[in-house]
N, C-alpha and C positions, 0 to 999 in steps of 0.2 A: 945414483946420486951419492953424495958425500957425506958421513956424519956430520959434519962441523955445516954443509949448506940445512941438513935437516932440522939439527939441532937450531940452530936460527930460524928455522921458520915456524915449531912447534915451541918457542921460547917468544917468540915476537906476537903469534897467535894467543898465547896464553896472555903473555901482558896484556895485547888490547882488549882480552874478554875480562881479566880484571878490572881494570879502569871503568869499561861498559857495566858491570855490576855492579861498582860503587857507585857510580850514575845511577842505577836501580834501584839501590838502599836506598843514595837519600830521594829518591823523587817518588818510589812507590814501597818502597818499605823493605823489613829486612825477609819478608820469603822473596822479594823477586831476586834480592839482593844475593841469597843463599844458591836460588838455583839460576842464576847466574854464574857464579862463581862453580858452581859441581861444571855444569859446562864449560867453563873456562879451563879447568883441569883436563879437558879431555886433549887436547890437542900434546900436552906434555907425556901425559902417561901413554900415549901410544907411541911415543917414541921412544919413552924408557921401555916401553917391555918389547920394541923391534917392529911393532906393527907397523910401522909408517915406512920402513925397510921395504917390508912386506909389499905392499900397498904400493909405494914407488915403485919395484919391478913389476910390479901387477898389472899396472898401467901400461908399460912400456915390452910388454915379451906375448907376443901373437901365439906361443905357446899353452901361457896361463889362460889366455881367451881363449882359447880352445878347450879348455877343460872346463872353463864357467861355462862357457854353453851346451857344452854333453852335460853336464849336471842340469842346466838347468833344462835339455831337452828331457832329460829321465824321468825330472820332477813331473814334468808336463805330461809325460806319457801316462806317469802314475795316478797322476789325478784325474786325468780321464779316465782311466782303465779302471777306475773306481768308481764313476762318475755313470759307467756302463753297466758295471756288475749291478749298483742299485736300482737303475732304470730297468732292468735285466733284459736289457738288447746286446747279450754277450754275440762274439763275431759268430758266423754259422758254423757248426757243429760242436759248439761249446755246450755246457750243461744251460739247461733251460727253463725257470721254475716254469709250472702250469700253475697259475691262475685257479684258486678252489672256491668254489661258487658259496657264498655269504646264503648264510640257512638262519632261521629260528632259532634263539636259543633253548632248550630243550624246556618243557614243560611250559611253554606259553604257542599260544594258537594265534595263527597269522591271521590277519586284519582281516580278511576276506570270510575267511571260517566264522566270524566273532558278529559280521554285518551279514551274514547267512543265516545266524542262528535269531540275529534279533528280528530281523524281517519275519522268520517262521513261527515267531513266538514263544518262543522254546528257552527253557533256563539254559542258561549257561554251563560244557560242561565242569569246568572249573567253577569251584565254591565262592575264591576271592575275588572272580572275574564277576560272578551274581551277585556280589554284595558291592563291588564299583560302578555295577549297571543300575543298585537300587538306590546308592546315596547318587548318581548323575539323575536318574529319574526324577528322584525330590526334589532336586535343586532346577531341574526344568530345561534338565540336558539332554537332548538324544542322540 
């Protein structure tokens, strides 16, 4: 495309978002009015700094689409292939976490040990565990 067709369209673009913002001030005030207008700029300044250049051969060259799509095949493979390592269904013969079986943390006795000991009658052998079993006692918990 032509400078002189771009610049008329990124000049014509701009005026109607201006006119559309001042619409906005006065009907809904001066934020709508303001970012109105920051968008209204946009159409200009991608033309001053060439992006609209850009952008028009981008469109138009089955070349550039061939490269937006290897990119954005890359992307895709990469977020999978991220997507795998967390689920950790890496492909076969890749490293593999195992799975470490969930334990007690140390100095407390597991539930089963605690309803063993109260069945047998037997103090607790933790001290703070005998003093939780005698304030539920009072309170009329078992």
């Amino acid at each position: 495309m032509s400078d002189v067709l771009l610049f008329t369209i990124s000049l014509a673009a701009t005026v109607l978002g201006l006119l559309g913002s001042w619409a906005a001030f006065r009907r809904r005030g001066a934020a709508s009015g303001m970012r109105g207008a920051a968008w209204s700029m946009v159409p200009m300044a991608a033309y001053l700094t060439g992006l609209t250049k850009f952008l028009a051969d981008l469109a138009f060259s089955p070349v550039k689409w061939a490269g937006v799509a290897l990119f954005g095949l890359g992307a895709l493979l990469y977020v999978a292939s991220g997507m795998m390592l967390r689920k950790g269904s890496a492909v076969e013969g890749g490293p593999r976490r195992k799975a470490e079986p969930k334990s007690a943390p140390k100095g407390t006795a597991a539930k089963g040990e605690i309803e063993h000991r109260r069945s047998a009658g037997g103090p607790a052998a933790d001290p703070d565990l005998a003093e939780i079993e005698q304030i539920l006692k009072n309170r009329g918990i078992s």
